[in-house]
N, C-alpha and C positions, 0 to 999 in steps of 0.2 A: 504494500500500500504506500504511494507516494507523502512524505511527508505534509501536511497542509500548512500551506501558507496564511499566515494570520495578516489580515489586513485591519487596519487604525479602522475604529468603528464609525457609521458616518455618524451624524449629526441631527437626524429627525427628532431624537427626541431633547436635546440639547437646544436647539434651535426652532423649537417649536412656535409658529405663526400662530396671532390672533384674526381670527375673521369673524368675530362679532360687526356687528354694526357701528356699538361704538368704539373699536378698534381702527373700523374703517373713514369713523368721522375723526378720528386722534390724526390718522396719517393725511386725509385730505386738509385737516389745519396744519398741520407740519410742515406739507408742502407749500401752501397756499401764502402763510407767512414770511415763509423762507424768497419767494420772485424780487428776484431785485429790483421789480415797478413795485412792490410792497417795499419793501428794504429798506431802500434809499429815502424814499421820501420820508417813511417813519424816523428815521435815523437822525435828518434835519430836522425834521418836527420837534425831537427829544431832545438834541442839542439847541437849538434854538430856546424851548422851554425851560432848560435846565440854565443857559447864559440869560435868559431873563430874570429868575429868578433871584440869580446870582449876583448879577451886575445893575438890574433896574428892568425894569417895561419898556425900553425902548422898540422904536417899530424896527430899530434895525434886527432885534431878535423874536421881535412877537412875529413878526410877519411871518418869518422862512418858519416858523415854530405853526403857526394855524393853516398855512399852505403846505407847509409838508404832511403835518397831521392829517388835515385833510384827505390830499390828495393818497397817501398810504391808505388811511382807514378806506375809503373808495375802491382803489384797486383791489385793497383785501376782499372786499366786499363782492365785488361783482365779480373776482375771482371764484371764491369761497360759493355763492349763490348760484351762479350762474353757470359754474364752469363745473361745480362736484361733482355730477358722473363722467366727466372724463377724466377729472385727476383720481377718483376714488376705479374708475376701470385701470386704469394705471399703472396703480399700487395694488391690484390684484393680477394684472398682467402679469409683473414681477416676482409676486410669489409663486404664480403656477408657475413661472420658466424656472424656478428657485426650485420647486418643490419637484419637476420632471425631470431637472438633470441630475439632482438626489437619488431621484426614483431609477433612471436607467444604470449608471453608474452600480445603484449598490443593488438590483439584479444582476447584473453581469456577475462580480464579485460571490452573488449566494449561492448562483449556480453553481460555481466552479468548488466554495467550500465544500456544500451539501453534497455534492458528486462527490467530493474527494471521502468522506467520510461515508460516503453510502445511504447519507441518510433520503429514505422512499419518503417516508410522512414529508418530510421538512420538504424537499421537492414538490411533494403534490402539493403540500400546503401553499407556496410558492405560487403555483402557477391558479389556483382556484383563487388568489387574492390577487391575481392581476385578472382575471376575469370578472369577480366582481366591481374592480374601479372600471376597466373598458364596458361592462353592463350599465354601471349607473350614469358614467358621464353619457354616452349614447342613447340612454332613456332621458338623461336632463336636457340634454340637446334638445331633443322631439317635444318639450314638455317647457321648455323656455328658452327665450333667445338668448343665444350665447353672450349676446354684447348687457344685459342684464345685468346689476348689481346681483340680483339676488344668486343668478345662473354660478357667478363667479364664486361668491361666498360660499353655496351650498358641497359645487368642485373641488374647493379648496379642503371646508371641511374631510372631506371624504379622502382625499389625498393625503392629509394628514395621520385620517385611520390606517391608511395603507402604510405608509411608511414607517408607521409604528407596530404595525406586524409585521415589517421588514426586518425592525432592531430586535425584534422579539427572535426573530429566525435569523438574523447574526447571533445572537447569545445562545442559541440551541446547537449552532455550528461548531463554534468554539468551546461549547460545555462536553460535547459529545466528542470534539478532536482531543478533552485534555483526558477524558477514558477508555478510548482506544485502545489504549494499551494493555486496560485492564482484562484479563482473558475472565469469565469468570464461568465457565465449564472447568477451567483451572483449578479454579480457587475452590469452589466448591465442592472438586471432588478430593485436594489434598485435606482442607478442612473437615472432612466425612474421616482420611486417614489419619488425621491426629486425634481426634477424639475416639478411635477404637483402639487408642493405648493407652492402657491401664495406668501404669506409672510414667507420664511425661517426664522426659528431661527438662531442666531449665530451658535449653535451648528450642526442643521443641514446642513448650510453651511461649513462647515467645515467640515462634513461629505464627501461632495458632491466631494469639493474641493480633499480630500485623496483616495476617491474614483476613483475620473477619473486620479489620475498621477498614482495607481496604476494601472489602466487598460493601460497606454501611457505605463510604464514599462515595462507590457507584453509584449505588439505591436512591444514596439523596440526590447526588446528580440527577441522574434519569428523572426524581421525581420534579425537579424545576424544570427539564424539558418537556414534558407533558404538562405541566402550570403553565409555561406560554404556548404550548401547542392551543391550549384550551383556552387559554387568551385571547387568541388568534379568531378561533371559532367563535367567541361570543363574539367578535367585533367582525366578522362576516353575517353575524346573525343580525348586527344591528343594521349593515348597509343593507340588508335585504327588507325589512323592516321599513326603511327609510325609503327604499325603491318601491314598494309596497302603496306608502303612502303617497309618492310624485303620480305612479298609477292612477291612482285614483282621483286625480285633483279635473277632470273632464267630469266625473260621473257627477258629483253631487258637493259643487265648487265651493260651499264656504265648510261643509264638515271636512272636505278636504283638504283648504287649507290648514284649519285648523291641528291636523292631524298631521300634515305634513309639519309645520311647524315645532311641535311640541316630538315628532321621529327627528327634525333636523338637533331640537335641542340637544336631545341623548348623541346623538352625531358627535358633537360639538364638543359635550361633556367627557366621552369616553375619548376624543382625541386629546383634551384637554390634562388629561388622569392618565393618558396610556405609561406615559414614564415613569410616574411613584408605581404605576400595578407592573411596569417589568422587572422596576429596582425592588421588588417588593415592600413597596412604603406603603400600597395604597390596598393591602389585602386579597381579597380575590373582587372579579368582577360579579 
């Protein structure tokens, strides 16, 4: 068996995006303040105000002081009002191209772990959670215009579930490459032959002893690889859930919003939580 190469783990749940709403009103002010037709004039505005203050009312500093104010708080204005779903489509452009090169990057990578180590589950699981992000964005397509705040927010969401069952399955990679080693048809059956000797030596008690906390250390391993495998599964269960609910939003439109809304929440929720429940902080789901 080739040894496995360990690669630096990515960053989805490190780096984890808000796409709340009011997430997306934080960054469309962010932006909107930051335009140098906001900028500058605020800037004079403030110095201008602050050299009145300081030195007297003159018009030579009240002026450039209520014209730059002015003119900044305006800009901001008709920026901020008028302009918010292109800067707020934007700032979600970004995180999808953020969130996709995450995404193909550390597939490539899990492929090649999972193979290396042989793990079936971790592969199929693999490919059944890129099937349900290509299901639910091509049902949200059909179900709302792509150019949508809401289209973007809901993608993102769900992008986020995905790549946090990605880190789930780096960590099942590397749990499983660090017990490879451990044979434990081995271990099991030396263990069966120490314990049918009547009077152990020191030594081979002490065999016995190393024997069984290595096989306890398998156990416990394997058992957090099956904790995020199961992890993994709830949070497919909840995208289906949530596609579930976009389904239904033609049949009978305000229960369906409804219901979409309060599926998008849990969306939200469980990407927001997936990093304490990998690192186990956050319990089981």
């Amino acid at each position: 068996m080739p040894a496995m190469q360990h690669s630096a783990p990515h960053k989805a749940s490190v780096r984890h995006q808000d796409l709340s709403q009011a997430a997306v009103s934080r960054a469309v002010l962010a932006t909107t303040v930051q335009k140098p037709y906001v900028l500058y004039p605020a800037a004079i505005g403030i110095l201008g105000a602050a050299a009145a203050l300081l030195l007297g009312p003159s018009s030579l500093f009240v002026v450039p002081a209520v014209v730059g104010g002015a003119v900044g708080l305006g800009s901001w204005a008709v920026d901020y009002f008028l302009r918010r779903d292109r800067h707020a489509s934007e700032y979600l452009r970004a995180l999808h191209r953020d969130l996709s090169d995450r995404r193909s990057r550390t597939v490539r990578e899990l492929e090649q772990e999972l193979g290396e180590i042989e793990s079936k589950e971790g592969l199929a699981q693999l490919g059944r959670l890129g099937e349900r992000l290509a299901a639910f964005q091509a049902l949200l397509d059909k179900k709302l215009d792509p150019s949508e705040l809401t289209h973007g927010r809901y993608l993102g969401m769900a992008e986020q579930v995905y790549l946090s069952g990605l880190d789930n399955l780096q960590r099942i990679a590397h749990t499983l490459a660090s017990i490879q080693a451990i044979d434990g048809d081995y271990v099991n059956t030396r263990i069966r032959d120490l314990k049918r000797i009547r009077e152990p030596s020191a030594s081979q008690t002490q065999e016995l002893e190393s024997l069984q906390a290595r096989l306890s250390l398998k156990d416990a391993q394997r058992a957090k690889v099956d904790q995020w495998l199961a992890q993994n599964e709830r949070a497919m269960t909840q995208i289906d859930s949530t596609m579930a609910a976009i389904a239904a939003m033609d049949t009978v439109r305000g229960h369906a919003a409804t219901d979409l809304e309060t599926a998008m929440r849990d969306l939200a929720e469980l990407a927001r939580r997936a990093p304490d429940y990998s690192s186990g902080r956050g319990g089981g789901y």
